[in-house]
C-alpha positions in Angstrom: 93.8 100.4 113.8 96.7 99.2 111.0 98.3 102.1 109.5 98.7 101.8 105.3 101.9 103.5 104.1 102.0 104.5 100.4 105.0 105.9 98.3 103.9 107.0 94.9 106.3 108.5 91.9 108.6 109.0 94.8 112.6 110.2 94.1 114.9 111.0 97.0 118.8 112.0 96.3 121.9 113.9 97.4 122.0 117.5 95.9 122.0 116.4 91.8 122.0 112.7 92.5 119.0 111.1 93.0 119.3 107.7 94.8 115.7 106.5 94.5 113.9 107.7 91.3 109.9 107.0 90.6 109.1 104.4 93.1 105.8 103.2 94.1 105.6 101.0 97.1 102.9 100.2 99.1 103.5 98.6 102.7 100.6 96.4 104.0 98.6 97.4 106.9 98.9 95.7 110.3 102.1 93.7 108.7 105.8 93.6 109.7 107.6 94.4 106.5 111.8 94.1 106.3 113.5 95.9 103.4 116.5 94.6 102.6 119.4 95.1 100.3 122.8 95.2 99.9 125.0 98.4 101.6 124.6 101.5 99.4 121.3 100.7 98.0 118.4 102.2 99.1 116.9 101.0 101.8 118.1 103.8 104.7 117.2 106.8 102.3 113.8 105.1 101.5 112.7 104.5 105.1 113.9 107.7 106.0 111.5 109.5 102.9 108.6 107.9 104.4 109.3 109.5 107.5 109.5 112.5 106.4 113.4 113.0 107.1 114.4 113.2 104.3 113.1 115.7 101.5 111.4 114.5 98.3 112.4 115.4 94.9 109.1 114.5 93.7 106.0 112.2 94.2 104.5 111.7 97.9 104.0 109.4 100.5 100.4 109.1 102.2 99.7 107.2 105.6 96.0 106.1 105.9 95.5 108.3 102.9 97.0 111.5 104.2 100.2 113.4 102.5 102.5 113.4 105.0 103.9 116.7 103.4 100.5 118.1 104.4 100.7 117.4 108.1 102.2 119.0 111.0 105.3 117.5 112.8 103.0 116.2 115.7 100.3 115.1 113.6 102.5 113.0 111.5 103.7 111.8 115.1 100.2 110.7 116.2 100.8 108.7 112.9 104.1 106.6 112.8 106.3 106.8 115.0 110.1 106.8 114.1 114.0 105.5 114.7 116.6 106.9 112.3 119.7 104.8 111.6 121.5 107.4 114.1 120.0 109.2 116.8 121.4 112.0 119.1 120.5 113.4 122.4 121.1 115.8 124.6 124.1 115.4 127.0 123.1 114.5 130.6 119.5 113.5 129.6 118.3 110.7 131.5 116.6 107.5 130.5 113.4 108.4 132.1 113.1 111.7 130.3 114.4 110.6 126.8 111.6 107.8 126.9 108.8 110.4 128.3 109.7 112.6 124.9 107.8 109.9 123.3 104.6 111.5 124.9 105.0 114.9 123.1 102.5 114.3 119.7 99.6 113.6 122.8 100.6 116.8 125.0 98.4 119.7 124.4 99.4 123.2 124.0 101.5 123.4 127.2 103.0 120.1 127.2 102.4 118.9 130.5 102.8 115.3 131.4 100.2 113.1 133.0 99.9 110.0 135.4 98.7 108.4 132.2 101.9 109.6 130.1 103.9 107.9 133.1 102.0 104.6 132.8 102.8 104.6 129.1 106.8 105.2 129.5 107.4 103.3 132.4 105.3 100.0 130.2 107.7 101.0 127.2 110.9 100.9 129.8 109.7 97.9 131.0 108.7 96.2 127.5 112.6 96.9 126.5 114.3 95.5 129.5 115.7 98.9 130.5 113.1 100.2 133.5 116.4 99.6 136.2 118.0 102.0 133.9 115.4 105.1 134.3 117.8 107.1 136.3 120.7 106.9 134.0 122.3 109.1 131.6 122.0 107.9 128.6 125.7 108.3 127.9 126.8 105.7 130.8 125.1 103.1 129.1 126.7 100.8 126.9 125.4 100.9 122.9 123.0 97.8 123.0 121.3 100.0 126.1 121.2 103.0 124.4 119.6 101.4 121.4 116.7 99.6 123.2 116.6 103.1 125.2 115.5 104.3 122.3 113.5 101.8 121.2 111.5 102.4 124.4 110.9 106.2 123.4 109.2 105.2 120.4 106.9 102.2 122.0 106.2 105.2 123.9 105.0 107.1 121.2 102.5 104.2 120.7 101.1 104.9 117.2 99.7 102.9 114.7 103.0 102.5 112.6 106.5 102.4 113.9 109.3 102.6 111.3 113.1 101.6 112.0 116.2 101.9 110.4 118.7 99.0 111.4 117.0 98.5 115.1 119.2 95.8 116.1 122.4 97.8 115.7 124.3 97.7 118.5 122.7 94.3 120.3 123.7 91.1 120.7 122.4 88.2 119.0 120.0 87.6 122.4 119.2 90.9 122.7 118.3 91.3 118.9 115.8 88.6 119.2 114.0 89.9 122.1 114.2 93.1 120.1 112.5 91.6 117.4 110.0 89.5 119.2 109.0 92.5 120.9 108.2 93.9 117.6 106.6 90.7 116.6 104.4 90.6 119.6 103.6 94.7 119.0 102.1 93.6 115.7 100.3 90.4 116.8 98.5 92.5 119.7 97.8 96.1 118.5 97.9 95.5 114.6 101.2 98.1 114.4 102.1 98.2 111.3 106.0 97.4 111.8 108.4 98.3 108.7 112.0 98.0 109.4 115.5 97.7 108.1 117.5 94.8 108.3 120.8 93.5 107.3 120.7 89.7 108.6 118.5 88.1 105.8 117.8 85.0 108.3 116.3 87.8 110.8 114.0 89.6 108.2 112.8 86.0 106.9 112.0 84.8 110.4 110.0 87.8 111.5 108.2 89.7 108.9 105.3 89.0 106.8 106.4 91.1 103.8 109.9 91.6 102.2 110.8 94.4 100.2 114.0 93.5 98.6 116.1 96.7 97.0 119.0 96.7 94.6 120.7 99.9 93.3 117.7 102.2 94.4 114.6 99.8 92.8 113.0 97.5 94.6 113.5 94.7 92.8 111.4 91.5 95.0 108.5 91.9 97.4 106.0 89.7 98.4 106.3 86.7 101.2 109.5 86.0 102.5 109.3 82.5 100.8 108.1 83.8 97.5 111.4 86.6 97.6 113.9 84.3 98.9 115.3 82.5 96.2 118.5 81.4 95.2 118.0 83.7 92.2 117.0 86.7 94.0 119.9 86.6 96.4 122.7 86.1 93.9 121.3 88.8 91.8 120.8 90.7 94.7 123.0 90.5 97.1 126.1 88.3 94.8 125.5 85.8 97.2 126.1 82.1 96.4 123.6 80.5 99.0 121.3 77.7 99.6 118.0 78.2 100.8 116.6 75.5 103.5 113.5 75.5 105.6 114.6 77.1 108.8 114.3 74.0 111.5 112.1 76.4 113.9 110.3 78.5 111.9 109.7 76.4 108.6 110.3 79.3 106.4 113.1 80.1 104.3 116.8 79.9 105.4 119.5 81.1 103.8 122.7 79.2 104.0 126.0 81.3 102.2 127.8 78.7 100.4 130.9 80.8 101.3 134.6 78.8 100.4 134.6 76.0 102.6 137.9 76.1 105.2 139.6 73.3 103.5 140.0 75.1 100.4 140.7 78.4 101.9 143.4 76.8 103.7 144.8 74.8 100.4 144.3 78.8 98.7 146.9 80.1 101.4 
């Protein structure tokens, strides 16, 4: 079942600074949504008051109609599950065991883990390419392996929304594109509702359905990546001279920085 996600009236801030003031968004249900942005505006505070990580100065956020500030921590885990910008754990935790803590909202009282829980974490390590990596530590793996580490902990989760902030930090370009057709393919077969942050425009047009584009803590585009992908919207957006081109594979929107070309740079020096 696709998971509706629903800000309303909400404001998020540092102490006397509020960062996002009165915003309603609605994310569509069994879509992949990108919010992007420029640095500093928005987007990582926004995801992160959606999930609940971050404290609301006022309005609400419902998923499916419920107000997250009315649930408990592991029923709001039964409902989206969730990677933070940064995440930290324990030292000399291995792989296995990080990914198995995905499990923890479908434990009862006691917490004990089933042959079913085991199915479900070693389909999620395999799913992210790091099941040979289930006896590690996770700090004797390189950054791209600790990022799809725990990647794997929240496929493991398996709820009906999953919300990231900046997943393909970390990865190279190959490894960001399985990342993301992972994502895609977690979509196209359970109906996840996938809302994530990205900072490579040519990524979020490629793989989401829906584009919330922010500037200065409003959202000031959303709609189809092709409808919010204009030369307009990225110079007032981003201050990006650009083209935008169909993208050879995909057909939808590409955007081409016009950038100084090298001649002129080198004439400037």
């Amino acid at each position: 079942m696709s998971t509706a996600i629903t800000a309303t009236g909400l404001s998020l801030g540092y102490r006397n600074h509020h960062v996002i003031e009165n915003l309603d968004l609605v994310l569509p249900p069994g879509k992949v949504t990108a919010i992007v942005g420029p640095n500093a505006c928005g987007k990582s505070t926004l995801l992160r008051g959606l999930a609940r990580l971050h404290p609301h100065a006022a309005g609400n956020v419902t998923v499916d109609g419920q107000d997250i500030g009315a649930l408990s921590r592991k029923q709001l885990a039964r409902l989206i599950g969730v990677l933070p910008q940064s995440s930290v754990a324990p030292d000399g935790v291995r792989v296995a065991e990080l990914v198995s803590r995905g499990r923890f909202p479908h434990q009862g009282w006691f917490g004990r883990h089933s042959s079913d829980d085991d199915v479900v974490v070693m389909r999620a390590l395999e799913a992210t390419g790091v099941a040979e990596l289930a006896e590690r530590r996770l700090e004797e793996l390189s950054g791209g392996q600790r990022q799809r580490v725990w990647i794997a902990m929240v496929l493991a989760q398996e709820t009906s929304a999953v919300l990231l902030d900046e997943p393909t930090t970390y990865l190279d370009v190959t490894h960001q594109l399985e990342l993301l057709d992972l994502l895609a393919d977690l979509n196209a077969e359970r109906g996840t509702t996938v809302v994530m942050v990205l900072h490579e425009l040519n990524h979020a047009a490629r793989y989401a359905d829906h584009m919330v584009v922010m500037s200065g803590g409003r959202v000031v585009g959303e709609g189809a990546p092709g409808e919010v992908l204009t030369v307009a919207s990225v110079r007032d957006a981003f201050g990006l001279d650009a083209e935008i081109i169909p993208d050879p594979v995909t057909g939808g929107p590409l955007v081409v920085p016009r950038g100084r070309p090298r001649s002129a740079a080198i004439a400037a020096s």
